[in-house]
DRENTISE-316467 format. One record per residue (C-alpha): residue number from 1; x, y, z. Coordinates in Angstrom, 3 decimals, decimal comma. Last residue first. Example, Ala and Ser with C-alpha at 12.3 -4.5 7.8 and 13.67 -1.06 7.14 Angstrom:
BEGIN
> 2; 13,670; -1,060; 7,140
> 1; 12,300; -4,500; 7,800
! end
This chain:
BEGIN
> 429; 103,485; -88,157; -138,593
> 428; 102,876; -89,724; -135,088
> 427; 99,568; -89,217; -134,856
> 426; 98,558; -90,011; -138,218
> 425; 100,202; -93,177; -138,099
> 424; 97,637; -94,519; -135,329
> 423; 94,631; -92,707; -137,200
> 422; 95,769; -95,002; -140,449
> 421; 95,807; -97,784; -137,665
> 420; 92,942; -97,022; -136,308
> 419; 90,983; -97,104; -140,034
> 418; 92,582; -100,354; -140,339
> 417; 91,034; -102,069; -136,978
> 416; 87,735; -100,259; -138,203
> 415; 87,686; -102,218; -141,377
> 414; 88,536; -105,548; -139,556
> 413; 85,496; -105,261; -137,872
> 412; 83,746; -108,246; -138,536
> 411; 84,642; -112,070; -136,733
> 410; 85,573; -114,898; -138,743
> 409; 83,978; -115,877; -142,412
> 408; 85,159; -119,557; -142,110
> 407; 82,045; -121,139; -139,892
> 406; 79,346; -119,076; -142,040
> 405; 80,462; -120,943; -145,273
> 404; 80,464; -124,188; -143,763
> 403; 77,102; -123,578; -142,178
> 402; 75,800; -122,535; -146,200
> 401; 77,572; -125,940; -147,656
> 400; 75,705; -127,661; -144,700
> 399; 72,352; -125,940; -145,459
> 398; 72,928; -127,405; -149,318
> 397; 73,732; -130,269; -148,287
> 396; 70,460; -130,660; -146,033
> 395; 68,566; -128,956; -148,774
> 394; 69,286; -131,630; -151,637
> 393; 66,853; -130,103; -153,699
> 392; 68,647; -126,909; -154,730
> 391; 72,035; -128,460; -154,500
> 390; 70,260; -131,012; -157,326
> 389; 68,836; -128,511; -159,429
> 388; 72,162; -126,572; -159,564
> 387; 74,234; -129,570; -160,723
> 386; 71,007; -129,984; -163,563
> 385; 71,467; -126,918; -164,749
> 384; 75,697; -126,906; -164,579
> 383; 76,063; -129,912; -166,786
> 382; 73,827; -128,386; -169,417
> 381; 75,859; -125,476; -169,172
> 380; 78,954; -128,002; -170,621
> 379; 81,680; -128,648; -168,658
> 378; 85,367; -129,334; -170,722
> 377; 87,335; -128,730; -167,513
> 376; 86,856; -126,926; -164,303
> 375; 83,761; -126,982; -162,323
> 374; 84,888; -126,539; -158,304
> 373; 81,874; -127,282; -155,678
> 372; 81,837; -125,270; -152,466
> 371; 84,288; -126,042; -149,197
> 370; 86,724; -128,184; -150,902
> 369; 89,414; -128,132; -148,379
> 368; 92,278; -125,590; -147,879
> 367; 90,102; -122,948; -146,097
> 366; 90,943; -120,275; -147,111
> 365; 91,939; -121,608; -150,929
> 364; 88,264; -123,288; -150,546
> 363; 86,526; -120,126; -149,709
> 362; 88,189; -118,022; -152,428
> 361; 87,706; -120,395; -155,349
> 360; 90,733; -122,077; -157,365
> 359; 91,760; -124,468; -155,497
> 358; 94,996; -126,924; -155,747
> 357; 97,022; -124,522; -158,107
> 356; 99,072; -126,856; -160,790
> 355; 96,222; -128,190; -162,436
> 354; 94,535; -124,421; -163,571
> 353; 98,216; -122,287; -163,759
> 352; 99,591; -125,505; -166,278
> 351; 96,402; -125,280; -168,198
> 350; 96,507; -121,584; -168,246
> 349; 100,783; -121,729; -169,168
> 348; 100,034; -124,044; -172,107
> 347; 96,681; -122,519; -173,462
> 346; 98,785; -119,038; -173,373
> 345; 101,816; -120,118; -175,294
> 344; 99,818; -121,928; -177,814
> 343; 97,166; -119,050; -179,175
> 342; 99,262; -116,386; -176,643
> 341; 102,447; -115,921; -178,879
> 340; 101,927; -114,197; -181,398
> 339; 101,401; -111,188; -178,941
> 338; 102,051; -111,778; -175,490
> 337; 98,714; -112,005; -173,743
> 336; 99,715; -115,367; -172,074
> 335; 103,354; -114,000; -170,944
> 334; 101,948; -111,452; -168,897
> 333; 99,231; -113,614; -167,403
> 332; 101,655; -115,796; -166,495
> 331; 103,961; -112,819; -164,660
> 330; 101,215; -111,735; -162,285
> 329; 97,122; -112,219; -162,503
> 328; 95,674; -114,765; -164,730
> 327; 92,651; -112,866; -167,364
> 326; 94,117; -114,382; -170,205
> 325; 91,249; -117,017; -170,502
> 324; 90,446; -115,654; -174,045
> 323; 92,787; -118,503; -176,054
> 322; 91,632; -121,083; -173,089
> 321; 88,003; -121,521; -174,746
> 320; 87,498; -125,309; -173,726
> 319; 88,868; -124,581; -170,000
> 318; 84,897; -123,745; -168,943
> 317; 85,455; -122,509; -165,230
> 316; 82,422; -122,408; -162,964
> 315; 82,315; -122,405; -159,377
> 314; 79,086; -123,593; -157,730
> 313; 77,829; -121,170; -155,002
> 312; 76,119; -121,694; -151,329
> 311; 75,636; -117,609; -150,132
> 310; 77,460; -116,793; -146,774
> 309; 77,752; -113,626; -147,345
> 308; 81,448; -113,613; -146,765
> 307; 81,664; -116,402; -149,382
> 306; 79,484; -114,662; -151,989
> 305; 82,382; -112,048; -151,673
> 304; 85,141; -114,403; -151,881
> 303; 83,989; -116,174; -154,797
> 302; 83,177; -112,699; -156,196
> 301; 87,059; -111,961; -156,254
> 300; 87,807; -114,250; -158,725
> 299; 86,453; -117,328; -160,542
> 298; 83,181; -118,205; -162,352
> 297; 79,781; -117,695; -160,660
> 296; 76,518; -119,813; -159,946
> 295; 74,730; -118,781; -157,223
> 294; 72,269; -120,387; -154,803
> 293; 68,971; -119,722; -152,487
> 292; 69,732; -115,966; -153,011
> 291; 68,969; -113,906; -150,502
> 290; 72,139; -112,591; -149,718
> 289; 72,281; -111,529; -153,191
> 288; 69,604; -108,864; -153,084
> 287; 70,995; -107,056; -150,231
> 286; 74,499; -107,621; -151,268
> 285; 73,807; -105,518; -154,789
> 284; 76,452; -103,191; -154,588
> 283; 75,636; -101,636; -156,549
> 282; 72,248; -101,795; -157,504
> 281; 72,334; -102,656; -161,549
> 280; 70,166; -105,879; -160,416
> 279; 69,154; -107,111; -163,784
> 278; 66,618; -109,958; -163,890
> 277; 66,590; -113,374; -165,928
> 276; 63,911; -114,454; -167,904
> 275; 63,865; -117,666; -169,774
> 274; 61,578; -116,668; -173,605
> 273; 64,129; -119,590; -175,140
> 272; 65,281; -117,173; -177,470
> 271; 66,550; -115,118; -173,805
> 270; 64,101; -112,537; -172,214
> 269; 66,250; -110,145; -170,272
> 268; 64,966; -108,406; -167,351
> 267; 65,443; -104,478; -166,054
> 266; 64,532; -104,052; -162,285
> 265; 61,951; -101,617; -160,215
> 264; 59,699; -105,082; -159,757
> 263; 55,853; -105,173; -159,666
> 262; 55,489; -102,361; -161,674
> 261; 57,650; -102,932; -164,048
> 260; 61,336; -102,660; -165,182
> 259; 62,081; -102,046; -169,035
> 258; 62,712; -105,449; -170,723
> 257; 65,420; -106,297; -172,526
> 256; 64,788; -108,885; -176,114
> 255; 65,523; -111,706; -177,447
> 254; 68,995; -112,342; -175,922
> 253; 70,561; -115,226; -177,483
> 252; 70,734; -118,838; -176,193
> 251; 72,522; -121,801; -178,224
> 250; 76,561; -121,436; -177,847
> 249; 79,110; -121,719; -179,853
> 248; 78,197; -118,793; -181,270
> 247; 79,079; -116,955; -178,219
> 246; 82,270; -117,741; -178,318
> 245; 82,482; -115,464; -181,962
> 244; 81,718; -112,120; -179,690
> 243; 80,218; -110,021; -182,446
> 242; 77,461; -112,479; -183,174
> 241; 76,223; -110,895; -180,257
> 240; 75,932; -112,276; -176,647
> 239; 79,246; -110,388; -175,358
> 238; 77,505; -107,249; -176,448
> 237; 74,836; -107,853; -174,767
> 236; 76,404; -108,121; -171,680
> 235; 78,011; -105,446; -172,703
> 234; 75,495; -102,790; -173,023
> 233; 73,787; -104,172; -169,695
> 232; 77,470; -102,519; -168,330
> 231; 80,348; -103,324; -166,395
> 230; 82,837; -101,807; -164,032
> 229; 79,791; -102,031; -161,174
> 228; 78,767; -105,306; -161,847
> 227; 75,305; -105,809; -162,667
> 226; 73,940; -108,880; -160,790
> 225; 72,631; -111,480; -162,534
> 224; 69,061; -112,636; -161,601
> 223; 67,297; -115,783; -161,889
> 222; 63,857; -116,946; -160,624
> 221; 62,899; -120,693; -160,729
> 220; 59,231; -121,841; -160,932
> 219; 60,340; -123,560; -164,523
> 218; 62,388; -125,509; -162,961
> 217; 64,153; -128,218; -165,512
> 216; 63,407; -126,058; -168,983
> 215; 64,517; -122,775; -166,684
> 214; 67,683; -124,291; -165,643
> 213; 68,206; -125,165; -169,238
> 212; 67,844; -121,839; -170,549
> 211; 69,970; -120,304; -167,351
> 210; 72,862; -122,214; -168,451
> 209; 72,508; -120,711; -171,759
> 208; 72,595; -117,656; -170,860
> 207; 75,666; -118,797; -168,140
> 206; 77,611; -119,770; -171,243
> 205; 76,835; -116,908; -173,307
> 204; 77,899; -114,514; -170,671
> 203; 80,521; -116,333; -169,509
> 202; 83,052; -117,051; -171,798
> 201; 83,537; -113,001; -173,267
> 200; 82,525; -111,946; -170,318
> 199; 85,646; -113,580; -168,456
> 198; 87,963; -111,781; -170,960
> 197; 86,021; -108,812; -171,091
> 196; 86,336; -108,446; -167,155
> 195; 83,412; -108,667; -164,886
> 194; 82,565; -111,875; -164,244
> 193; 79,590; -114,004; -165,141
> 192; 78,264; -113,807; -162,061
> 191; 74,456; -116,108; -162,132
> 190; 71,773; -115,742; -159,196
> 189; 69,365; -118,319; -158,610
> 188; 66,374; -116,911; -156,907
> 187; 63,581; -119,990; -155,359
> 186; 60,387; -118,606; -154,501
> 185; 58,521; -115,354; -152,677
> 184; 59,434; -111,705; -154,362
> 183; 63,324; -110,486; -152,934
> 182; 62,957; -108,101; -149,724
> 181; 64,522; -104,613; -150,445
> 180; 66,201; -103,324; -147,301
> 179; 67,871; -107,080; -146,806
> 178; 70,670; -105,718; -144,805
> 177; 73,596; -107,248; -146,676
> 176; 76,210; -104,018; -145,806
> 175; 76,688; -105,416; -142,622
> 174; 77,864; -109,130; -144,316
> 173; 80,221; -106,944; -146,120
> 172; 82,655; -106,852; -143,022
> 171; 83,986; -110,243; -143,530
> 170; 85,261; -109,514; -146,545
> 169; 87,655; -107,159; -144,886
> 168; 89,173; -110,506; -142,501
> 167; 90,551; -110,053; -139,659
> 166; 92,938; -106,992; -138,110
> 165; 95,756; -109,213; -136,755
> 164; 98,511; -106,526; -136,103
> 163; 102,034; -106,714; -137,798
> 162; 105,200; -103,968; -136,982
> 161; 105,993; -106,206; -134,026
> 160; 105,988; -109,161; -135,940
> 159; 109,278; -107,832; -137,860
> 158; 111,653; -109,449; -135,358
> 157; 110,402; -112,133; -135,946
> 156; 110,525; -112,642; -139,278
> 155; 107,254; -112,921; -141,143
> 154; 105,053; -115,889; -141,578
> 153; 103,865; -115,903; -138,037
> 152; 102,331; -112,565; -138,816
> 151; 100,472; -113,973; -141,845
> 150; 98,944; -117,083; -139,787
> 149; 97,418; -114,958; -137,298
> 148; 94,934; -113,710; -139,907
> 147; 93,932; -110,928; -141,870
> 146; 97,370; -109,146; -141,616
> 145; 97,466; -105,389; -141,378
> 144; 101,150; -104,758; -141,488
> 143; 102,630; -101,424; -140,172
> 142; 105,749; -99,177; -141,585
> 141; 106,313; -101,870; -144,521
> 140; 109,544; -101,414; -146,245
> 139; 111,294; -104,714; -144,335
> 138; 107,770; -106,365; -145,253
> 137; 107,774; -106,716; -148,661
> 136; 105,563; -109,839; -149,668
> 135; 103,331; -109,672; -146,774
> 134; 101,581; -113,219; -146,782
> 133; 97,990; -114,272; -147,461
> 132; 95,418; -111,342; -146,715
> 131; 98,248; -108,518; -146,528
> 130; 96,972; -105,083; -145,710
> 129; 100,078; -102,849; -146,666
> 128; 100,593; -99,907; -144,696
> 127; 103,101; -97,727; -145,792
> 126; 104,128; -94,387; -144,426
> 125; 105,228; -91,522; -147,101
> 124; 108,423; -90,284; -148,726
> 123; 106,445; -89,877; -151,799
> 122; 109,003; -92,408; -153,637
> 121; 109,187; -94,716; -150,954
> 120; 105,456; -94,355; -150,652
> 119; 104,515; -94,987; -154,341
> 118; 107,356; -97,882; -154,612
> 117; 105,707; -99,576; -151,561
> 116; 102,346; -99,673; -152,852
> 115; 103,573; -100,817; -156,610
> 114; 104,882; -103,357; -154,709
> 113; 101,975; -104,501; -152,944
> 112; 100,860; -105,577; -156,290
> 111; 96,946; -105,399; -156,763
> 110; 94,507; -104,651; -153,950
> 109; 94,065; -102,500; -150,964
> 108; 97,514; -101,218; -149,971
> 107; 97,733; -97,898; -147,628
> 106; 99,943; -94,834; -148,526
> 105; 100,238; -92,074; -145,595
> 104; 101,400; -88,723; -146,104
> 103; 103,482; -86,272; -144,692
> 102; 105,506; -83,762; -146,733
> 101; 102,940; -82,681; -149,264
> 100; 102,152; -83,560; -152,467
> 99; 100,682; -81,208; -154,793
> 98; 99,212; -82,446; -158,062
> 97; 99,537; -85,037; -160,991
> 96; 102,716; -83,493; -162,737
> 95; 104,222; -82,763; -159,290
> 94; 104,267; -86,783; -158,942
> 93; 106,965; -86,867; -161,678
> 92; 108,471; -90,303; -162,077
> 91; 106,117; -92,561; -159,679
> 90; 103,006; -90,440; -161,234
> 89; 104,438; -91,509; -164,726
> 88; 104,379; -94,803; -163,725
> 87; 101,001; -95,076; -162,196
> 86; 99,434; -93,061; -165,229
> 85; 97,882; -95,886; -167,186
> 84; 96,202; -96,732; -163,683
> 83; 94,487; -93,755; -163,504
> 82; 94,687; -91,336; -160,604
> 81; 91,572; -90,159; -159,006
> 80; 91,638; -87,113; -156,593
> 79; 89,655; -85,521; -153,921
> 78; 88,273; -89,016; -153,262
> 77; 84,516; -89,370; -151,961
> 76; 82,624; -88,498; -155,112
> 75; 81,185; -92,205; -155,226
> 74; 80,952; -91,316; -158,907
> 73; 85,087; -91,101; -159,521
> 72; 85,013; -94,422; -158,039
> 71; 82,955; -95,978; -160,862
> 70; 84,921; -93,981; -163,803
> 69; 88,896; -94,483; -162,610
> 68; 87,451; -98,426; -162,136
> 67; 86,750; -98,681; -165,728
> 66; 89,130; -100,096; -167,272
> 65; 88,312; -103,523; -166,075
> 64; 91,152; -104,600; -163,958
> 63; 92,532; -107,782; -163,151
> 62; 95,612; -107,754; -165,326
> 61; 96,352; -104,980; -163,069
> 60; 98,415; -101,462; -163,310
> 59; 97,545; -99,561; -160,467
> 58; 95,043; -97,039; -159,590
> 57; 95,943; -94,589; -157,226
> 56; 92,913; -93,096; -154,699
> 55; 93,147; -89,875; -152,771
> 54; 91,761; -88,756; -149,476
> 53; 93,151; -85,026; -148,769
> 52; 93,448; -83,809; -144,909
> 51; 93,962; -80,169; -143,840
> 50; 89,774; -79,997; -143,738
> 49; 88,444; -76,847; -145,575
> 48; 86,341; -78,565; -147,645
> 47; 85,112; -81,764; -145,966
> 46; 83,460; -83,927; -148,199
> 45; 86,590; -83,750; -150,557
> 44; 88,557; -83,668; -147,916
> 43; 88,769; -85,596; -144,225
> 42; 86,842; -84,690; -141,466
> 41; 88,287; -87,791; -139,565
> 40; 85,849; -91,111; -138,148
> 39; 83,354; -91,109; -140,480
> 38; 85,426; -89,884; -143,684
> 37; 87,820; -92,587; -142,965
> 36; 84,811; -95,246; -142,640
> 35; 83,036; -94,302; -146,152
> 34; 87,365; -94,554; -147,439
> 33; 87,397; -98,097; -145,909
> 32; 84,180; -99,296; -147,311
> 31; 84,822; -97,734; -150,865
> 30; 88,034; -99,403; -150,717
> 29; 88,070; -103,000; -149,359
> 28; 84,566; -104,491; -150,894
> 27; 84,167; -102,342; -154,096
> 26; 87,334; -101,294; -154,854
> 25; 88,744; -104,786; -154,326
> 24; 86,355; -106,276; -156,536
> 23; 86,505; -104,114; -159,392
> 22; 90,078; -104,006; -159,968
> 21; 93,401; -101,862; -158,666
> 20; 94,020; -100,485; -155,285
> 19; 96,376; -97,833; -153,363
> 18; 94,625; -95,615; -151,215
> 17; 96,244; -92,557; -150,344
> 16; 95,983; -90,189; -147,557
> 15; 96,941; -87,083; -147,516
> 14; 98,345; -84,479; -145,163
> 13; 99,034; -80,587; -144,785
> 12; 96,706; -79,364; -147,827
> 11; 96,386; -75,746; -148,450
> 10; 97,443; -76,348; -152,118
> 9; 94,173; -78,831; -152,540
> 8; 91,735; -76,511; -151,459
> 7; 93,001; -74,784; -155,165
> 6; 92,726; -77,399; -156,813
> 5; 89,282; -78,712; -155,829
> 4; 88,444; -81,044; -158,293
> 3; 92,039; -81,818; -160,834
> 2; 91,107; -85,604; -161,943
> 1; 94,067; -87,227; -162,572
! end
């Protein structure tokens, strides 16, 4: 755990803790929570000789990157970092990782909401768990913030009192989408590969190649991928090398990165096919994505966000490399990195996960109807080009797909709603 500000850190009367675990919840639940919390209290690090400590635990997460300990560490707003490797160990011996004191508050943002309620029962603190679909442990919950109506009716009655409806924290991003940095006139395309190795490892040569044949269709298109903060341009070219052996199943390779010009402060990547596609490393980059005319993204948490922003997407899930899709959350993912067991175990319990769950992108599991197009199966990136072309000149879908978007997003301000609550606790701590 990062040790900044030890000895502030004794005079301590209160902390705060964060509980998360992979890029995408850090970046749209916790860094706009914590930005809020040091708004509204004087709260430390930023605030020296304040009583109050804001500290973030890492979990352990199939979902995670690795590098989520590094990216929040440089937003220098938590006195204190814990890694995920050390979640157990801080559960056992807290001293080990600092001073504790009496009153604290833990508050669940992404992972396990066990490991939430384990950390507070064993700090002695409050719990608040933010539950988007159902709150799993609610008898050990001290307040629920549910994103919709429909998770308080899900819990006993006479637990509902302990539940308030704080909407959605996705919904919030859209204020963070001020277009600061207008994109160049024409058509942008923007392509997520992911950013965990094991969706990297699929995506990046599939969406290269997907961009290839988008540019062979349009060549007026413009393409961008978006730099995820856990990731790196090192490993997207990385995952392009003869060193990843997916990607020589596929045809594009990166000639060559470009240093950013004149005209635009961004890297670019010139394929073999001389298709250029921008690097946004902005983080996060909802300015520049909010202008996007489409994206094309595989699964997880960036469904949601392009969702919130109300950007049309295509969902992309190539099933024909499922010996590196181990990136499933809970016990299947588990059992599918097992060793010796995850070449036929694993391809059994991903293709059982893929037809056995109904949706697989955010938007559609909200709304329980296929809201944005779903590829799963043997797809090929030709496939995807020529999908994309025809959103992009079917405009009255492709508004429709946008409206739909906008119509499930629901109201902002669920971020303040929690902040209250955290003040709510405070008070009576």
């Amino acid at each position: 755990m990062n040790s900044r500000q030890s000895t502030a850190t004794k005079e301590t009367k209160l902390v705060i803790v964060l509980v998360s675990n992979g890029p995408g919840e850090l970046n749209t639940w916790v860094k706009p929570i914590a930005e809020k919390l040091h708004q509204c209290l004087s709260i430390k690090p930023l605030q020296s000789s304040s009583t109050i400590s804001l500290r973030l635990v890492l979990v352990p997460c199939p979902n995670s990157t690795g590098n989520e300990e590094k990216v929040a560490e440089k937003w220098k707003i938590f006195e204190t970092v814990s890694k995920a490797k050390n979640f157990w160990k801080l559960l056992i011996n807290p001293k080990r990782y600092g001073i504790w004191p009496s009153k604290g508050i833990v508050i669940f943002l992404g992972g396990d909401q066990f490991w939430s309620v384990l950390l507070s029962s064993r700090l002695k603190y409050k719990n608040i768990t933010y539950a988007e679909w159902i709150a799993r442990w609610p008898f050990w919950n001290d307040r629920i913030a549910a994103m919709s109506p429909h998770v308080k009716q899900l819990l006993p009655k006479k637990l509902q009192k302990r539940c308030v409806v704080v909407g959605d924290l996705m919904a919030d991003i859209q204020k963070q989408a001020e277009r600061n940095k207008p994109l160049p006139p024409g058509k942008w395309i923007a392509l997520l590969p992911g950013s965990k190795k094991a969706k990297l490892s699929v995506g990046v040569p599939f969406f290269l190649e997907v961009a290839d044949h988008i540019q062979k269709i349009m060549p007026d298109i413009n393409l961008l991928i978006p730099i995820a903060p856990t990731t790196s341009i090192e490993e997207i070219k990385y995952f392009n090398s003869d060193q990843n052996l997916i990607a020589r199943k596929y045809s594009s390779n990166i000639k060559i990165i470009e240093e950013s010009d004149n005209d635009m402060s961004w890297k670019k990547i010139i394929t073999s096919e001389n298709t250029k596609i921008h690097l946004i490393e902005d983080n996060p980059a909802y300015s520049i994505l909010s202008q996007c005319d489409i994206a094309i993204t595989t699964v997880g948490a960036n469904t949601s966000e392009l969702g919130a922003l109300c950007i049309p997407m295509i969902v992309v899930l190539p099933t024909q490399h499922f010996n590196v899709m181990e990136a499933w959350d809970g016990l299947i993912g588990i059992i599918a990195r097992l060793p010796f067991m995850k070449k036929c175990l694993g391809w059994l319990i991903s293709y059982w996960r893929i037809r056995g769950q109904k949706y697989i992108a955010w938007p559609n599991i909200k709304a329980n109807k296929m809201i944005v197009p779903e590829r799963i199966g043997m797809i090929r990136p030709i496939d995807i080009a020529l999908e994309a072309n025809y959103w992009l000149k079917s405009k009255e879908r492709l508004k429709g797909q946008k409206e739909d978007l906008k119509a499930l997003r629901g109201n902002t301000g669920a971020i303040k709603c929690i902040v209250q609550e955290i003040k709510m606790l405070i008070t009576k701590l």
